[in-house]
N, C-alpha and C positions, 0 to 999 in steps of 0.2 A: 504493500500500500504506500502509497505516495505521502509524504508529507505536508498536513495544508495549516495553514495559520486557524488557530482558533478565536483568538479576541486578539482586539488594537485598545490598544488606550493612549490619552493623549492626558496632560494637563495646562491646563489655562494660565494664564499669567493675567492681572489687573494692574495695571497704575491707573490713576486719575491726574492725580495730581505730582508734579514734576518738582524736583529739589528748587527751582526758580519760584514757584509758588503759581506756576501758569497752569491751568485746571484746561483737560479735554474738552471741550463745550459740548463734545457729542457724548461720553460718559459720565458729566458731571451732575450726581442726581438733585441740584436744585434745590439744598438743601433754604429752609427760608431763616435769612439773617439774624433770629432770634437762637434758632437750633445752631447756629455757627459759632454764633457768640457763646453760647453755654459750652460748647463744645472746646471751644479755644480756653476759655477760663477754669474747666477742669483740668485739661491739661496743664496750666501755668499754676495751679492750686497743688496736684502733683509734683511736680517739678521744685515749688518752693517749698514745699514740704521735706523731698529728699535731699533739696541742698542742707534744711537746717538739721534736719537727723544726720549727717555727714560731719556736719560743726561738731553736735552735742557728741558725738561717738570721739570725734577726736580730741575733744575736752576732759574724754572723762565721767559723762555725764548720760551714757546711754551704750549699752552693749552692740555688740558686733548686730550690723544688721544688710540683708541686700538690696543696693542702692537700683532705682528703678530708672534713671537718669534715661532716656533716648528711646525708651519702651513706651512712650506713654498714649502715642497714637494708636494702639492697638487697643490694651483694655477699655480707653477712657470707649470710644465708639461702640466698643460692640456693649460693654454695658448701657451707654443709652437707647439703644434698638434694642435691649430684651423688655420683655414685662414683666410688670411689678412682682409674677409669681415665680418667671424664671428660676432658675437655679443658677447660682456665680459661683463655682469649683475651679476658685484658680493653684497657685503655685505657691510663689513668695515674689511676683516680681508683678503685680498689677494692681501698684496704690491706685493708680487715677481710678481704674472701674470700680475698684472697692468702694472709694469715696461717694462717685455717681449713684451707687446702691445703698448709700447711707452709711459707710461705717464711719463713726466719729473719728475725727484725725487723731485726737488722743490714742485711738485704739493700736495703732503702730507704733507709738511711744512707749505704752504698756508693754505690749509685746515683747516687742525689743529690746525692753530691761527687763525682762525673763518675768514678767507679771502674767499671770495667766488671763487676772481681768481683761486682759487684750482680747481677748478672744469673746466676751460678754456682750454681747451685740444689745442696744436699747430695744427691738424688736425683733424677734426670733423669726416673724413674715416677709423680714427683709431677704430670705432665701440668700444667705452668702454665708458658703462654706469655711470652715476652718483655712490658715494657710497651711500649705500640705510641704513640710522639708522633709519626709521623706519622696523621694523623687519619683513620680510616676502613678502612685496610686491614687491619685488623685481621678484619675480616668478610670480610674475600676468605681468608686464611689460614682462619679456623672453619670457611667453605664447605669447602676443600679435606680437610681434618682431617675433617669430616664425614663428607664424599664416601666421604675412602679406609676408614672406618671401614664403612660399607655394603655399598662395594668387596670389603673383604677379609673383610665378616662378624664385623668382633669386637667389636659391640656398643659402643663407645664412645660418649658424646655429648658433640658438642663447645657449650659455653655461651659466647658471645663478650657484649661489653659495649662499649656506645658513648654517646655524651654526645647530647645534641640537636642540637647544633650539627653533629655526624657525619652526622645522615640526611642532607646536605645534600651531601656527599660522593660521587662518584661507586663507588668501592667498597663503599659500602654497599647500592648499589641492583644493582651487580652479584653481590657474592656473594646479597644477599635471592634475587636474581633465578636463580642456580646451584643455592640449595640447594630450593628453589622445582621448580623442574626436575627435578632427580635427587633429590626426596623425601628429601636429605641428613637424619641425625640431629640437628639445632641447634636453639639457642634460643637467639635475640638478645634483649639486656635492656637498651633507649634506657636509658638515667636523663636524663630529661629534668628538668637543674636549674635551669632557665629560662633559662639565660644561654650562650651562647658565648663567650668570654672577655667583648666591653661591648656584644653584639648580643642583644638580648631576644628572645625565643619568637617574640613576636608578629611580628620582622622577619626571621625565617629562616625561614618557610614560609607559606604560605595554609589550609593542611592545619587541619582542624578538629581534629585530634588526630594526633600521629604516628605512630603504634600504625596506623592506617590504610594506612598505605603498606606495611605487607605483604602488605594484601590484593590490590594490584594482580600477587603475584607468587604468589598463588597457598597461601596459608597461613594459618591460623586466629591471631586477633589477640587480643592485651587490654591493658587500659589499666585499672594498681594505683596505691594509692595508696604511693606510695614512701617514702613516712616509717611503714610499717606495715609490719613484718618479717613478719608472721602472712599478711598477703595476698599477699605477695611470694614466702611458705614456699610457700603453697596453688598460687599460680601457675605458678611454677616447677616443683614437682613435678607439676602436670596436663603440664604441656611437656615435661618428660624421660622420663615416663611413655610419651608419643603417641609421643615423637622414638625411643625404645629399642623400641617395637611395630612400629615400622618405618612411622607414620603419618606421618612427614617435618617440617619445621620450625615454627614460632611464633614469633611475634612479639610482645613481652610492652613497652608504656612504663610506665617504673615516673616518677610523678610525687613530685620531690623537690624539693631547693632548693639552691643552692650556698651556706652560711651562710658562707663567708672570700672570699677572693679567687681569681681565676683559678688562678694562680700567685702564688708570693711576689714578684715583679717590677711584678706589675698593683696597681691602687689602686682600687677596686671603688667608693668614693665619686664618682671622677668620672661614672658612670655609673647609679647608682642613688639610691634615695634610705632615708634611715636608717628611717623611720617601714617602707618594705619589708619592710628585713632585719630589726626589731623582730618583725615580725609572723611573718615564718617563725620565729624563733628558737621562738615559742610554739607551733609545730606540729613542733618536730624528736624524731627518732624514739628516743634516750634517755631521756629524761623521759618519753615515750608509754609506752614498754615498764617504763620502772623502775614505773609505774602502775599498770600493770597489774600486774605481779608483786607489786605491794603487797597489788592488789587479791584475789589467789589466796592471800596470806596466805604465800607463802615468799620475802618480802622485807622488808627494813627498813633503818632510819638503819645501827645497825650492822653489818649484812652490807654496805652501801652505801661504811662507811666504810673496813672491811678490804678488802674490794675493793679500794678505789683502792690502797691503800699495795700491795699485792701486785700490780695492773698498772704502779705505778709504779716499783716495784722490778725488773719484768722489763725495764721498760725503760732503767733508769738499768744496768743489767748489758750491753745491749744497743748504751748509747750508751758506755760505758766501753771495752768490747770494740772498738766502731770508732773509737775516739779514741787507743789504743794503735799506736803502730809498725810500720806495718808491715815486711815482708821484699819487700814488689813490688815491682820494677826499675821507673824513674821513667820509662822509654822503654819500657817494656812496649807501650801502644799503639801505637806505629809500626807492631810487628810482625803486626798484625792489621786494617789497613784494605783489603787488599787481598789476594790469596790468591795471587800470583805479584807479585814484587820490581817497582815502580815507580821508575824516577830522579827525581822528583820527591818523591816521599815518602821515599826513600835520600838524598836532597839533606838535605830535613829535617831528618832523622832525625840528620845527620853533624850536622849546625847546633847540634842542641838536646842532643846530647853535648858539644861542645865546649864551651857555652854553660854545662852545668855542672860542665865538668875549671875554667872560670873562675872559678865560683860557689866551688867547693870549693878554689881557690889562695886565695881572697881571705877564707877563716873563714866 
């Protein structure tokens, strides 16, 4: 028997919008000037955000945390195109969409100084998952959150988000592979920022594009350019559009750049080189969109400048609020690493009380 091709696959490529800030006219979906403006001020709320969590970590004043710097056109968009019941299953690298879905900014300050209240959302209906450091499982959780949403009929879709370095991970080919199956409601969004903490693209896979690997499970792909909120808008909404019709999951790489370090602990010099990170910095996705909104005529230096003082003011209220005293009992964790009393962690727990009846005898 002769040999015949059995399937072709292709994948799509999206920009809109151009590192100039010059928008396709025949792709640009027309978003109206209010939705833009909100769009651009999340992002620049983002942004000043992780500048000053950068400060406070090198001060002293706030533990190791991952800086979200040049990522920000991706989460902040697709969160505003989900609804209100969505599911948000991101990673550790999507303050702006967090924000957009309501989580208070304090909530990354907490966090990131090892406070669990980080993670105590004001509302539990705000659907936005835990951040997920261990890498990958995060997509087996979406799959599930999917699943049951198809299960019980009530229309949710769950959007989950993973780094490149994730596709490489066993939970992510499993849940691709679940929601794949059961036609689940998801859209996974790589942001693929080149780098896995000091492992480059090019040495994490063979894969001519990652956005491809869902086609092996069964699901329609695309690959945007992730420093383009406009393409990221457009894409995202074709996915949760198919995923709420009951057409099943997508798989979206959004291609970006990591412009800071892994984390505040990694030193991104030893691994890369400056002439690189020079060159993304001139394709990062603020400057792109401030350009464009110049370009539409409902922007300028001075909206530019009020802005900041007003996202820096939300912030400095935000850092003031987590820098005040709290009232949580300093053995509050003990109580919660396990759900039935352990002697080993009761051992502890006796240790690091009496450890500070000592602290508090001696001033």
């Amino acid at each position: 028997m002769p040999r015949k091709q059995l399937a072709k696959f292709t994948v799509p490529f999206l920009q809109i919008l151009a590192p100039d800030g010059q928008a396709d006219v025949k792709l640009d979906p027309g978003l109206p000037d209010d939705t833009l403006l909100a769009l651009y001020r999340w992002m620049r709320l983002a942004r000043e955000l992780d500048e000053r969590m950068l400060k406070l970590q090198r001060q002293g004043r706030l533990g190791t945390f991952p800086p979200n710097t040049g990522q920000e056109a991706v989460s902040v968009p697709a969160a505003m195109v989900m609804e209100p019941g969505d599911w948000f299953v991101g990673a550790f690298r999507e303050a702006g969409g967090r924000l957009v879905r309501g989580e208070p900014l304090r909530a990354a300050l907490d966090y990131y100084n090892g406070w669990e209240e980080g993670n105590v959302l004001p509302d539990r209906d705000l659907h936005i998952m835990p951040n997920s450091v261990v890498i990958g499982c995060q997509i087996e959780h979406a799959a599930g959150l999917a699943y049951a949403s198809r299960y019980n009929k009530t229309g949710e879709v769950a959007v989950a988000f993973i780094g490149d370095g994730g596709t490489s991970e066993g939970g992510f080919h499993e849940g691709l592979n679940m929601a794949g199956v059961w036609k689940a409601p998801m859209v996974t969004i790589i942001q693929n920022n080149q780098w896995a903490i000091s492992i480059p693209r090019s040495q994490q896979t063979a894969s001519e594009t990652l956005a491809q690997k869902g086609i092996a499970y069964g699901m329609p792909v695309m690959q945007v350019d992730g420093n383009d909120p406009l393409a990221v808008w457009v894409a995202v909404t074709e996915a949760i559009t198919r995923a709420r019709k009951g057409d099943g999951p997508t798989l979206i790489e959004a291609v970006t750049y990591r412009l800071m370090m892994h984390t505040t602990a990694d030193d991104p010099t030893k691994y890369r080189t400056e002439e690189e990170e020079k060159q993304a910095w001139e394709h990062e996705p603020l400057v792109r969109t401030r350009k464009y909104l110049e370009g539409k005529g409902i922007w300028d230096q001075k909206r530019e400048d009020a802005l900041g003082a007003e996202v820096k003011a939300e912030v400095d209220a935000a850092v003031k609020d987590f820098e005040t005293p709290h009232s949580w009992d300093q053995d509050e964790p003990f109580r919660h690493v396990y759900g039935t009393p352990h002697p080993v962690i009761e051992a502890q727990h006796r240790e690091f009380l009496a450890n500070l009846e000592r602290g508090t005898d001696r001033g």
